[in-house]
Residue frames as qw, qx, qy, qz and C-alpha x, y, z in Angstrom:
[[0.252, 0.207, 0.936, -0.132, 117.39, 93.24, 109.19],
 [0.250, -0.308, -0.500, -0.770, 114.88, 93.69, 106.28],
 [0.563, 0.150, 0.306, -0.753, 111.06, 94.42, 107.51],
 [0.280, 0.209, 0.936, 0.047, 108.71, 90.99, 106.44],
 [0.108, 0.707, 0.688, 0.126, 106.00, 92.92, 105.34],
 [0.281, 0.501, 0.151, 0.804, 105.42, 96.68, 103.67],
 [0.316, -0.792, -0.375, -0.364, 102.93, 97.35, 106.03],
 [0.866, -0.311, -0.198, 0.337, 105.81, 97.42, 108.65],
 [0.380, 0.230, 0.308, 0.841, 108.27, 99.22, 106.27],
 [0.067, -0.775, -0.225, -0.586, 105.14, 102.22, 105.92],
 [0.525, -0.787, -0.323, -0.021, 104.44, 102.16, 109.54],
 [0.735, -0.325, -0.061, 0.592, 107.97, 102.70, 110.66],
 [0.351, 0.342, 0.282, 0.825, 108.45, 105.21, 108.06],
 [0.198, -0.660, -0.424, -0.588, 105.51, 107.27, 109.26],
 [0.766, -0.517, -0.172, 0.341, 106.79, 106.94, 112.69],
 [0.584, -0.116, 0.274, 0.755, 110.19, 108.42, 111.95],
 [0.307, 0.361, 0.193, 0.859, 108.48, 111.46, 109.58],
 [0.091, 0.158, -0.303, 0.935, 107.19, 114.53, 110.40],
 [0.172, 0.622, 0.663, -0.380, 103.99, 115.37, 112.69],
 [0.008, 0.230, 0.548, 0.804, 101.85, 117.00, 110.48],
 [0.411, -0.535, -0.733, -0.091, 98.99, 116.48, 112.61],
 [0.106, -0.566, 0.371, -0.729, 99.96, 119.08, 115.31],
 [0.162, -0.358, 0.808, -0.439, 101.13, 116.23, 118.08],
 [0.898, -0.058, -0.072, -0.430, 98.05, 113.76, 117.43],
 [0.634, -0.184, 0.740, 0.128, 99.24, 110.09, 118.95],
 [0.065, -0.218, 0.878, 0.421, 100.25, 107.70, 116.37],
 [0.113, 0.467, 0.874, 0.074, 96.44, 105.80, 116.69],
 [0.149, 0.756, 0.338, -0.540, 94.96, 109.42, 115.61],
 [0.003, 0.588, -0.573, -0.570, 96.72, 109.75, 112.46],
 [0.759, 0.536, -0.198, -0.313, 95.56, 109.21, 108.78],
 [0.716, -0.141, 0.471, 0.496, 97.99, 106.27, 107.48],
 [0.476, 0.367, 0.563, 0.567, 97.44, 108.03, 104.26],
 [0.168, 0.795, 0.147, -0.564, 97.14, 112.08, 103.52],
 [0.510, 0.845, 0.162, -0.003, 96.84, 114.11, 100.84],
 [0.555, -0.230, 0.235, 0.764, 100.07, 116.18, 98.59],
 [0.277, 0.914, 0.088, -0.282, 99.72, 119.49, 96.99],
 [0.839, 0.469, 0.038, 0.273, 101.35, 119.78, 93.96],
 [0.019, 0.879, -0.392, 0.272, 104.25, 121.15, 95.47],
 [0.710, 0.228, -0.640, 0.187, 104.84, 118.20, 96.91],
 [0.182, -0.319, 0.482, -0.796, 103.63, 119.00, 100.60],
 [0.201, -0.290, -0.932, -0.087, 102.05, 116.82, 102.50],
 [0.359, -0.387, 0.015, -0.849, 98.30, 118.64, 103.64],
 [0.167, 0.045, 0.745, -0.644, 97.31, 116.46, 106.75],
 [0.600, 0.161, 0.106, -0.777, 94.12, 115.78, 105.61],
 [0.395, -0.146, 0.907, 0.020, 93.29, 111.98, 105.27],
 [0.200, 0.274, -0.726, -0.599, 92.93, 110.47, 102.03],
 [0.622, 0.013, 0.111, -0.775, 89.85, 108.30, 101.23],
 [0.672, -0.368, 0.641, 0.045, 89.46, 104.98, 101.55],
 [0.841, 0.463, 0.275, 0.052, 88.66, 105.02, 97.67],
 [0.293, 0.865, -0.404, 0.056, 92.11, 106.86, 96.94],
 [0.513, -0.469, 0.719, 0.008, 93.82, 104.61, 99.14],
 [0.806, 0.480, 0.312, -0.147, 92.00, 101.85, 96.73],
 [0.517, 0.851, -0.049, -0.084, 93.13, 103.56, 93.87],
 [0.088, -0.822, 0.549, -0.121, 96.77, 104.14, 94.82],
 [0.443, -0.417, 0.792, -0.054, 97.52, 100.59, 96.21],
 [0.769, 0.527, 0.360, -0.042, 95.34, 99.12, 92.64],
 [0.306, 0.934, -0.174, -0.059, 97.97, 101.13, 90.67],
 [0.160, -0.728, 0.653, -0.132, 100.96, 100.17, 92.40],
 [0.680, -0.140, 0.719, -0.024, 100.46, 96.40, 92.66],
 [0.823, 0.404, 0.397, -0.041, 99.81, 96.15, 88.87],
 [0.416, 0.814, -0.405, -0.013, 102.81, 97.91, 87.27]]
């Protein structure tokens, strides 16, 4: 059954991946951290102007 809406689709995903947070509840958690070029996520929550940035990018391509 498809998900209605991405925001659904993220949440679930973020649900489902790893704690990063060392055990923080779900309503304590960044929706959005950070990646080291290596491709690691670094727990450290992402601003709301990156978020901005990121979801401006994506919606125009």
């Amino acid at each position: 059954m498809p998900l209605k809406f991405p925001l659904e689709a993220w949440l679930l995903f973020r649900r489902k991946g790893p704690d990063i947070t060392d055990g923080a509840s779900d309503g304590e958690r960044p929706l959005f951290v950070g990646m080291s070029k290596a491709g690691r996520l670094t727990g450290q929550e992402l601003s709301d102007k990156a978020v901005w940035r990121l979801v401006t990018r994506a919606s125009c391509c």
